[in-house]
C-alpha positions in Angstrom: -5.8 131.6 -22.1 -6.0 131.1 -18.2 -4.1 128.1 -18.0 -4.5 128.0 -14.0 -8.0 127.9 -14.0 -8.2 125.4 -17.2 -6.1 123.3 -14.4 -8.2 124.3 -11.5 -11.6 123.1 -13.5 -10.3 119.7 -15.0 -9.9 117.6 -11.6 -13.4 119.0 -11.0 -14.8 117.7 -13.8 -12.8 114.1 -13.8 -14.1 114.1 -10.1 -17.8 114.6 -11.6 -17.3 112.6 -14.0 -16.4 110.0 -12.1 -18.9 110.7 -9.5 -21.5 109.9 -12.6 -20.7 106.9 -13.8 -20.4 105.5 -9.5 -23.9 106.3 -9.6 -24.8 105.4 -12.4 -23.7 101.9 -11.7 -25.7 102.1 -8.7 -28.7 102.4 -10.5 -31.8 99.6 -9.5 -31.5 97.2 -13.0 -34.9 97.1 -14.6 -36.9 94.1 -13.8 -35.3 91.3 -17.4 -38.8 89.5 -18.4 -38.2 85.9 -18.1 -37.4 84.0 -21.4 -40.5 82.3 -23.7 -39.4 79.0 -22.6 -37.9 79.2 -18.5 -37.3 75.9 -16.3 -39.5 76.3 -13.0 -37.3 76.6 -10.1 -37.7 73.6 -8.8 -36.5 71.8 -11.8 -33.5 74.2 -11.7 -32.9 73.1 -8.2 -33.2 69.5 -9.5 -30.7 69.6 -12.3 -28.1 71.6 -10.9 -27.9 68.8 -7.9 -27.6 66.4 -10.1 -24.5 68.7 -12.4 -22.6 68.9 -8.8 -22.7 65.3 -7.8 -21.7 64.5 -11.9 -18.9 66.9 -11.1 -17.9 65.6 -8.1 -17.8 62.1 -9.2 -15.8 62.6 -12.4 -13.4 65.1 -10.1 -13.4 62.1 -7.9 -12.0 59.6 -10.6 -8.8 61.3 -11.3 -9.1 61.6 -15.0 -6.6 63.6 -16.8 -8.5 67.0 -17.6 -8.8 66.1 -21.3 -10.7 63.1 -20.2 -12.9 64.0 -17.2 -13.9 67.3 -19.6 -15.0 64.6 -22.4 -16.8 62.3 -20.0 -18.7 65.3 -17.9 -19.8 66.4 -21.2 -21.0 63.3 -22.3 -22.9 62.3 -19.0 -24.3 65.8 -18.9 -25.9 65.1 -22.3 -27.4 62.0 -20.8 -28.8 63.5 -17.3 -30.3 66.8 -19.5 -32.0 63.9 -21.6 -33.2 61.8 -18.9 -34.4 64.9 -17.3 -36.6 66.6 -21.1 -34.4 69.2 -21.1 -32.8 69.7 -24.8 -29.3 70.9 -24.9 -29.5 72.4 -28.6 -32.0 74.7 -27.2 -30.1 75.4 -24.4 -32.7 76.0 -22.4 -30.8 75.1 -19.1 -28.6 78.4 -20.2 -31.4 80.8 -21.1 -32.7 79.5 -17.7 -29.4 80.0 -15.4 -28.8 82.9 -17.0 -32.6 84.4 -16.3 -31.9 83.2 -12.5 -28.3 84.6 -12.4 -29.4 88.0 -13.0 -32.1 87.9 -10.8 -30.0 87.7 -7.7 -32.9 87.3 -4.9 -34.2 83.8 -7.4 -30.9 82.6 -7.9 -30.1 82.6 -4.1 -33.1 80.8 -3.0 -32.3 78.4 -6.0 -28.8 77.5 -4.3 -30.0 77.3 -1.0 -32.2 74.8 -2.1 -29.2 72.9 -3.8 -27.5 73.2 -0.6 -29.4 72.4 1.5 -30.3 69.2 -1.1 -26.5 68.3 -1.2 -25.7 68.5 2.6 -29.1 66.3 3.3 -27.6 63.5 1.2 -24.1 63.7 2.4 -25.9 63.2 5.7 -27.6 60.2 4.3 -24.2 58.8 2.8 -22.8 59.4 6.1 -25.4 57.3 7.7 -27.4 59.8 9.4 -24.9 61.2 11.5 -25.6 65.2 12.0 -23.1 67.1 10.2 -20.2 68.2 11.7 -20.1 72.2 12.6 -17.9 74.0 9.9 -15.9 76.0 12.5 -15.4 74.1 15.8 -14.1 77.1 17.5 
């Protein structure tokens, strides 16, 4: 056996090989059907506001973790209620997920919630423009 060329051929193959599965990655995913049952974007946009400022608040109240965990659970129950979204259905999941792998929907999703955000810390601020994020 020709040991030298058995060498010779093996970091060609590993280099194909791995050349493969780089493109293969690279591949355009296939369009993922939406679920059955998929929030509209604007409801998406709606509820995930309203998770962020429940986060922020209870982040805000310097719980211990064990506690703010417990009480953002507990409020989040409330809001999906409020809002006819079922949590044993987990509907908000199916949803995000949906969005999350569509990249394009999922950015124009958090742009919206944002944009949402920064508008009412303008508000809160009492209608001062924002300050620029880099003053340089």
């Amino acid at each position: 056996m020709n040991y030298a060329r058995l060498i010779s051929v093996r970091p060609l193959l590993a280099a194909s090989a791995l050349l493969l599965a780089v493109l293969g990655g690279c591949a355009i995913p296939e369009e993922v059907p939406p679920p059955a049952q998929l929030l509209p974007k604007e409801k998406m946009v709606s509820l995930l506001v309203q998770l962020h400022l429940l986060e922020a608040r209870i982040e805000a109240s310097r719980l211990s973790p064990d506690s703010a965990r417990a009480l953002f659970q507990s409020q989040k129950k409330a809001l999906l209620r409020k809002n006819d979204v079922l949590e044993k259905d987990s509907l908000l999941q199916r949803s995000y997920r949906y969005y999350a792998i569509n990249n394009k929907a999922m950015d124009e999703i958090y742009k919206e919630v944002v944009d949402s955000l920064e508008r009412r810390k303008t508000q809160l601020e009492g209608g001062k423009p924002a300050e620029p994020a880099h003053p340089w």
